[in-house]
C-alpha positions in Angstrom: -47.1 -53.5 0.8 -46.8 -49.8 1.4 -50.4 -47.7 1.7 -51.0 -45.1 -0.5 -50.7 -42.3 2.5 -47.4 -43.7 3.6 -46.5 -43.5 -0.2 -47.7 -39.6 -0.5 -45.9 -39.6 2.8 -42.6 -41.1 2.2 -42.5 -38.6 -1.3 -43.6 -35.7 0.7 -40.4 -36.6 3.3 -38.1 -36.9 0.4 -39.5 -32.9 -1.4 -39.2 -31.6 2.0 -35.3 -33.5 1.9 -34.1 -32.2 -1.2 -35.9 -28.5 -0.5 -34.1 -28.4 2.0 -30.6 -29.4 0.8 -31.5 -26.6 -2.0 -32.1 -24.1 0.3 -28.7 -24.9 2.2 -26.7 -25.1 -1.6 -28.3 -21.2 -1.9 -27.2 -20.0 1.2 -23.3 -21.8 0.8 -23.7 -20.0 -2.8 -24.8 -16.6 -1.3 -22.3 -16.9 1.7 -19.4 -17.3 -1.3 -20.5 -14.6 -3.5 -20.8 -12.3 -0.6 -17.5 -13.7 0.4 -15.9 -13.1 -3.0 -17.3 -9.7 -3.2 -15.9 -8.4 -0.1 -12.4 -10.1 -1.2 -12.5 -8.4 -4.7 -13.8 -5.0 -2.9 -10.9 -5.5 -0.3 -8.1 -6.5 -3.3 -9.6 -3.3 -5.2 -8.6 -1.3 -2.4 -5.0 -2.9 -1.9 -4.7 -2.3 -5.5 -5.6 1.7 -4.9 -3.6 2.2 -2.1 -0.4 0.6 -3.7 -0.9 2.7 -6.9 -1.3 6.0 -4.2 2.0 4.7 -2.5 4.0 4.4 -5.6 2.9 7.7 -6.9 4.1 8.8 -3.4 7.7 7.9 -4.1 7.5 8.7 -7.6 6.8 12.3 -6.5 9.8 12.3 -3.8 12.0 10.6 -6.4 11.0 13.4 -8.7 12.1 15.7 -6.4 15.5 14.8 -5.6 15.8 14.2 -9.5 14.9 17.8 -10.2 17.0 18.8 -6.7 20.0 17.1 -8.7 19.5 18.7 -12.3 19.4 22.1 -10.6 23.3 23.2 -11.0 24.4 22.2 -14.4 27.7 22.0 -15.9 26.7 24.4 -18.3 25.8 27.3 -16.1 28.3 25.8 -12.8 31.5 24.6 -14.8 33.7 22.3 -12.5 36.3 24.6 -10.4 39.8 24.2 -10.4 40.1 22.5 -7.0 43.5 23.0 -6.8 43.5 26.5 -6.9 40.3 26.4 -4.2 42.1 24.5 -2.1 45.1 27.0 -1.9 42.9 29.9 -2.2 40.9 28.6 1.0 44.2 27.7 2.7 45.5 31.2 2.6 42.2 32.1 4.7 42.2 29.9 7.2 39.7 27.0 5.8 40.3 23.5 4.0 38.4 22.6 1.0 37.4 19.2 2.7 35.6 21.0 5.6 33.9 22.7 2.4 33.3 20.1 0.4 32.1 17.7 3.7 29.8 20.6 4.5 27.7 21.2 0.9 27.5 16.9 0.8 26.0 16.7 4.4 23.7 19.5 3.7 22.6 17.6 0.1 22.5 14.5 1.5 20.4 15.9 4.2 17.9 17.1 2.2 17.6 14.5 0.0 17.3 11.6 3.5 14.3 15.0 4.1 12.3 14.0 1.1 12.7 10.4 1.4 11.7 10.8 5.4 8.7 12.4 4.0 7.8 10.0 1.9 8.1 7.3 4.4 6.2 9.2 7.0 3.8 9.8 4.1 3.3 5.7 3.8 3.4 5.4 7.7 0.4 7.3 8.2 -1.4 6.0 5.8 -1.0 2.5 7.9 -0.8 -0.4 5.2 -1.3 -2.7 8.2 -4.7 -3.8 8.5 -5.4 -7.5 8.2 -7.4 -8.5 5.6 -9.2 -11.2 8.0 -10.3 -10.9 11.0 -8.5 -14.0 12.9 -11.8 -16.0 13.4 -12.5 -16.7 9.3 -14.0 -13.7 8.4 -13.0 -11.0 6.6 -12.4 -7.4 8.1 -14.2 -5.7 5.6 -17.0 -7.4 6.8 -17.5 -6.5 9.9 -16.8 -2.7 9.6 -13.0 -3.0 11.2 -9.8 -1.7 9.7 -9.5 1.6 8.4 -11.2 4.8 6.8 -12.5 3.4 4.1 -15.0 0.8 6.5 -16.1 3.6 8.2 
């Protein structure tokens, strides 16, 4: 038969058990919901970023969009290419070399604004990891980009 004080005792063990296990379940619930908050904060700011890239391109795709509405038929009818071709022939040129020259200098001005664009995403630097390699995450140790700072 067990005494009374190793009763009290053996009860007084067991609180001190399950305190214990209680006090680990709040830290492991803390740890999660910091966790979780950092995640959210760090999908928030994917989120942002991908909504600032695609208005990016939006805005260069505008641009060559506006670039290509800016000689209508209305105001620039289609030539007669025949007659430009003999007409540039008699001085000298070809309408090829012509027509080769206006492309390359359109399609380098469009390839411009895309470059742009792209150089636009580049420095911005979509690259950081979202973890830091030894199961934390990046966010929460400061590392990664402007926003950490």
């Amino acid at each position: 038969m067990t005494s009374i004080f190793e009763r009290h005792t053996e009860l007084y063990q067991d609180m001190r058990r399950q305190r214990d296990e209680a006090e680990a379940e709040i830290k492991e619930y803390v740890a999660n919901r910091s966790y979780l908050r950092g995640l959210l904060r760090h999908r928030e700011n994917e989120r942002d970023e991908a909504r600032a890239e695609r208005d990016d391109l939006a805005a260069a795709l505008r641009t060559i969009k506006d670039w290509s509405d800016a000689y209508p038929l209305t105001v620039f009818p289609e030539p007669n290419f025949g007659a430009a071709a003999e007409a540039l022939k008699d001085a000298g040129l070809s309408l090829d070399t012509i027509t080769a020259s206006n492309m390359r200098h359109a399609i380098e001005g469009a390839g411009r604004i895309a470059s742009e664009a792209l150089a636009t995403l580049n420095a911005k630097g979509r690259n950081r990891p979202p973890f830091d390699g030894e199961g934390g995450m990046a966010i929460d140790k400061g590392v990664g980009g402007e926003d950490d700072q």
